[in-house]
Every structure is written in C-alpha cells, then in structure tokens.
C-alpha positions in Angstrom: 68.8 69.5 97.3 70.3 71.6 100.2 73.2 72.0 98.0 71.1 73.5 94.7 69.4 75.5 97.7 72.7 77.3 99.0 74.0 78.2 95.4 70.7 79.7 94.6 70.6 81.6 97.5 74.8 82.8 96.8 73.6 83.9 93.8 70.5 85.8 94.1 72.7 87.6 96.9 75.1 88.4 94.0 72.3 89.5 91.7 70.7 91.7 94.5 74.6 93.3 95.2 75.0 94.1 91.4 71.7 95.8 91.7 73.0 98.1 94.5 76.2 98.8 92.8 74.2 99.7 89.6 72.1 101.9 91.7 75.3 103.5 93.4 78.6 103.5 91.1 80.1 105.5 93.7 80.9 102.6 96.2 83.3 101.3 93.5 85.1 104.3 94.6 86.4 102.7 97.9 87.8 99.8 96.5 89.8 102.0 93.8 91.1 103.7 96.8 92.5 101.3 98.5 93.7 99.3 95.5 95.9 102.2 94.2 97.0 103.1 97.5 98.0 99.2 98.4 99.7 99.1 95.5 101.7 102.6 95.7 102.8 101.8 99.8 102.9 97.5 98.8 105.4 98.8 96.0 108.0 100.7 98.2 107.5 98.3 101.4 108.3 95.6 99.4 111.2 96.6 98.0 112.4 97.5 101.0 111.5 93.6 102.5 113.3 92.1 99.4 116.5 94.6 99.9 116.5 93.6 103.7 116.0 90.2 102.7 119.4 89.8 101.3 120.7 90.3 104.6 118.4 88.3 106.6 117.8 87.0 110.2 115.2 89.2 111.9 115.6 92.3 110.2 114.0 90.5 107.5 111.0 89.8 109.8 111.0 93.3 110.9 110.7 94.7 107.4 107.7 92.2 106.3 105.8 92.9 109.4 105.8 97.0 108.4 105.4 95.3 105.0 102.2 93.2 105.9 100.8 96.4 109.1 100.4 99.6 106.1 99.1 97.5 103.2 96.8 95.4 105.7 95.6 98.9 107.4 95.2 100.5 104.2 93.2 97.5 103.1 91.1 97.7 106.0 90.5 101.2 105.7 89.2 101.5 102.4 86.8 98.1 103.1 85.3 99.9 106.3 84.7 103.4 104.4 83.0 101.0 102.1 80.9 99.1 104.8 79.6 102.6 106.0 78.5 103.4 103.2 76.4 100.4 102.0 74.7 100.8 105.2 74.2 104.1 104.7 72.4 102.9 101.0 70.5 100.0 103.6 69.0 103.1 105.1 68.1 105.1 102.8 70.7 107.9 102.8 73.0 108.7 99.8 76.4 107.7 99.9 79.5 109.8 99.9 83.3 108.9 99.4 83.5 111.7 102.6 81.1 110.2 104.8 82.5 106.5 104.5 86.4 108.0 104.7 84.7 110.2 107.8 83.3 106.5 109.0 86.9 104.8 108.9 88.9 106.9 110.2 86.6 106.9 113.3 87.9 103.6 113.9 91.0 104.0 112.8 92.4 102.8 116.4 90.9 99.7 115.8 91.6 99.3 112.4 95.5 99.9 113.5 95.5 97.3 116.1 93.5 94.5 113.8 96.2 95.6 111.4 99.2 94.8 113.3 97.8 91.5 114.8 97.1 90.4 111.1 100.7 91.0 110.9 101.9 89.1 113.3 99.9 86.6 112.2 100.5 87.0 108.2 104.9 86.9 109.2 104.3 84.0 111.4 102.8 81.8 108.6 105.0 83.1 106.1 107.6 81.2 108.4 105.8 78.5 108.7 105.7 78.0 104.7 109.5 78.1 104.3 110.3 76.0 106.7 111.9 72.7 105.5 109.5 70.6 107.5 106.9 69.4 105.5 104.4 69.2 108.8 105.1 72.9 109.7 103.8 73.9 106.0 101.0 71.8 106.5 99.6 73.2 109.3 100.5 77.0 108.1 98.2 75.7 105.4 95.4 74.6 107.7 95.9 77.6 110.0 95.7 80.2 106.6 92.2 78.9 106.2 90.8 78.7 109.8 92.1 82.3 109.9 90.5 83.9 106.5 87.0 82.1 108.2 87.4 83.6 111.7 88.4 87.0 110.7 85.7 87.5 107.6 83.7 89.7 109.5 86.2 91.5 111.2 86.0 94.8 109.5 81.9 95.0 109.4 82.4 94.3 112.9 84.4 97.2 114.3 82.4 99.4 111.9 79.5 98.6 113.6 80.6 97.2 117.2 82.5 98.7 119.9 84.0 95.6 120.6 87.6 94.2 122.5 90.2 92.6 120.4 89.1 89.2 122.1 85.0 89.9 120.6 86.3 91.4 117.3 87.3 88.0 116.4 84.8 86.1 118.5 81.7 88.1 116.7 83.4 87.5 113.7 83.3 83.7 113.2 80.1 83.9 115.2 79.0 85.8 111.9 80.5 83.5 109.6 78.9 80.8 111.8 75.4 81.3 111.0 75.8 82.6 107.9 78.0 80.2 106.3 76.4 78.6 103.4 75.7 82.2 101.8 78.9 83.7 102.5 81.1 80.3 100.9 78.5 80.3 97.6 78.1 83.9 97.4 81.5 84.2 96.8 81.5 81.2 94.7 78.9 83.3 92.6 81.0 86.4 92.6 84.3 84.8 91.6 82.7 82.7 88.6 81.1 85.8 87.2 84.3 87.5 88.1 85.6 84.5 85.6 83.6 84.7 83.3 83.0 88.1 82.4 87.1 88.4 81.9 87.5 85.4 79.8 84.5 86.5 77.2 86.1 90.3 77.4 89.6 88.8 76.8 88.2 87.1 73.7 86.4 90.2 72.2 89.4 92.8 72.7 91.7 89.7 71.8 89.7 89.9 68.3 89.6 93.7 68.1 93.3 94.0 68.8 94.1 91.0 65.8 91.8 93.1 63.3 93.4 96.5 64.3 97.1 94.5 64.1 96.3 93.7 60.6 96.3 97.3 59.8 98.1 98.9 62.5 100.3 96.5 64.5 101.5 98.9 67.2 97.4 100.1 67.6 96.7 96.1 67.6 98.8 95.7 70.1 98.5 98.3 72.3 94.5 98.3 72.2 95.0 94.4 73.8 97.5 95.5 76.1 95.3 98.3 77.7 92.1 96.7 77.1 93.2 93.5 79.0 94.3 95.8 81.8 91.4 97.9 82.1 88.9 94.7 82.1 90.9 93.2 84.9 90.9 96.4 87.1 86.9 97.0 85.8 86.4 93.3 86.9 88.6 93.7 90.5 86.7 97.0 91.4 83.1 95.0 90.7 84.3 91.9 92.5 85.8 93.7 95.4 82.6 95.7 96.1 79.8 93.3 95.2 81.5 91.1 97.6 82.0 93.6 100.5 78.0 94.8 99.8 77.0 91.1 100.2 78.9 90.6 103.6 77.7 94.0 104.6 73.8 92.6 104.2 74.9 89.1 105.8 76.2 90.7 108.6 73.2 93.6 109.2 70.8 90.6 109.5 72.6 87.9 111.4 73.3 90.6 113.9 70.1 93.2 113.6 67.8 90.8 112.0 66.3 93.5 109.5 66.2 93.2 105.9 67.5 95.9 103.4 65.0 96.7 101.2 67.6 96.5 98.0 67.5 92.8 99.2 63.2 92.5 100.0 63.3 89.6 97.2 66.1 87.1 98.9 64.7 85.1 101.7 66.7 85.7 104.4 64.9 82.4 106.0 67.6 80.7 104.3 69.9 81.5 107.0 70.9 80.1 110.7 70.1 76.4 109.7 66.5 77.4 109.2 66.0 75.7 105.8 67.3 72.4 107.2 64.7 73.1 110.0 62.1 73.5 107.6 62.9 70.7 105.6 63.3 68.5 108.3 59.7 69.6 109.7 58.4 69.0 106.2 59.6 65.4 105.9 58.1 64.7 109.3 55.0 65.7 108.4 54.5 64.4 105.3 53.2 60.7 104.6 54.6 57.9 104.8 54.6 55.4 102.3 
C-alpha cells in the first residue's frame, strides 16, 4: 500500500511539473543551454583527455579533471538559472532566460568550487573503475550511488542558501532525506514517460520514413534520421526540466514548508514519513477483530 502510495504521489508530481512547463515553454530554454554548451566545451575537452591519454600517467588525470570542472560547471550553471526561475513561476513572477542567467552567475563562486570538488570526486572514481581489483570497482560502484543521493540537492541549495562547502552537501542529503520517496518515484515517473513517449514517436516517424522511402528513399531516410534526433533532444529538454521543476518544489517545501500554488492539488502530507504516521495512527485506532 505504501508502495502504490509513493508512485502515485511521483507521478502526480510529474503531472503537476508538465503543467508548469506547459504554462512556461521558456524554462526549456535553460536546459538547451547547457546541453549545447556541454556538448560544444565536452567535445574539445575530451579530445584533448583521449589525446593526453595516449601518453598517460598523471597528465592523463590532469586533463580529465579540466575535462569533468567546465562541463560539470557549465552543467551546474544552466540547472541553477533554471531553479531561479521556477521559483520565480512559484511566486508569481514571469520568468526570463536573463533573470535566471542574472541568478547563476550570482553564485557562480559556488557553483566553481562544487564544480571542482565534483571533479575530484568524478577522476577519483573513474580510477577506481579501472583498476584491476575487482573490490576497488565495487566500492567505486557503491560510492557513485551514495554520491548522486547526497549531492541531489546541491544546486537548489546554493541557489537558495548561503551555505559552507561542509552544509552544501549536509543540506543536501538532509533534502533528499525527508523527501525521499517522491524524489526516487518522481523520477521513476519522469524516465518512463521519458520511455515511452520516444518509443511510440520512434514507431510513428519509423512508419512515415518507410512510406516516404517507398517513393523517395533519400527523403525516407533522411526524415527518420532527423526525426529520431529531434524526438530525443524534444524528449531530453522535457525530461531535464520537468525533473529540475519537481526537485525545485521538493526542495521549497522541505525547507520553507509552503506550497506552490501550480502544485495546490498534490498533498504535500505525503512527505517527511507523515503518511506512515498516519497510517500507523489509523491502524491503532481502528478495531480490532
């Protein structure tokens, strides 16, 4: 029952996302931005990190950590600008790609120095997964995943926090602590319509491309080649927002306790272990038989 609960609850957060994206196309924007500019530094940095690869040693290391700093920072940037701005949309003013750049770069100090500790962090595991020893692998493994928990939050954090490097992590998985359940099956939500939605769009340009091929075999092919990559960059740019608007709301309440009025419809009771709470107080007071 708890479990049919928490999936509800991911994915009426999802619904209620999709509904502020609708509303305001414009936060789409942010991810874009940092997609294409990922891509455009990733590209040249990691060229340079396979080049310096060939020789080795810890010039190799040197050239992964610039690799892993920029496209981390860049990243970072672009998901702050877009935090700003769905809390600008949770309070009622209209968002801008100016005033949520204007927002990042504010805390572009921070952003730098999470930046370069996710480095360090990001070239140490990479180690860890070459390494012949089967145990070292194993626990790069473990650590990847106690990492992506603690550091979640990091970004809504210093957006909203004037906090050390020690709380931006601490506030972080204290975030992620007591809002668990909705954060795991949101994302569950998000990635299976993310699935979905690219698998049936596949299938229909798949069949418009074999009609068009029929008659036109470079048009055939070419309408499946674009429309395949303009689905999966449509379907990135929805994922990537819907699930930075969802940990922007998570966040706003666990810390602020107030409800965005996009989201008046999701019970927010849901959260902190209160429905087990509840539940438990129900069982306790009902009958015994």
């Amino acid at each position: 029952m708890r479990l049919v609960r928490r999936l509800t609850t991911g994915f009426d957060l999802t619904r209620d996302s999709l509904t502020v994206l609708r509303n305001y196309p414009t936060l789409a924007a942010f991810p874009l931005l940092g997609g294409i500019g990922t891509l455009a530094f990733g590209a040249v940095l990691y060229l340079t990190v396979f080049v310096v690869d060939l020789v080795g040693g810890w010039l190799t290391l040197g050239a992964l950590f610039g690799f892993y700093v920029v496209t981390t920072f860049v990243a970072s940037f672009f998901t702050a600008a877009l935090v700003a701005s769905v809390d600008d949309v949770f309070h009622g003013r209209e968002p801008t790609v100016r005033a949520g750049v204007a927002a990042a770069w504010a805390i572009k100090r921070e952003l730098a120095v999470w930046a370069a500790i996710s480095a360090v962090v990001g070239v140490i595991l990479r180690s860890l997964e070459r390494s012949e020893s089967l145990l070292s692998r194993y626990a790069a493994g473990l650590f990847a995943v106690g990492w992506t928990i603690t550091t979640l939050f990091v970004v809504p954090v210093l957006v909203f926090e004037d906090v050390s490097v020690r709380g931006m992590f601490s506030n972080s998985a204290s975030t992620f602590k007591r809002t668990w359940g909705e954060t795991l099956n949101a994302n569950f939500g998000i990635g299976l319509l993310q699935g979905v939605v690219w698998l049936g769009g596949v299938a229909v340009i798949v069949a418009v491309g074999a009609g068009l091929f029929s008659l036109v075999p470079w048009l055939g092919t070419s309408t499946v080649i674009l429309g395949v990559i303009g689905l999966s960059v449509a379907v990135y740019l929805v994922g990537r927002t819907v699930t930075d608007i969802v940990k922007t709301v998570l966040y706003v309440y666990a810390t602020e306790g107030t409800v965005p009025p996009a989201f008046a419809d999701f019970d927010f009771e849901t959260l902190e272990g209160r429905v087990e709470a509840s539940t438990a107080s129900d069982d306790a007071d009902s009958p015994t038989t």
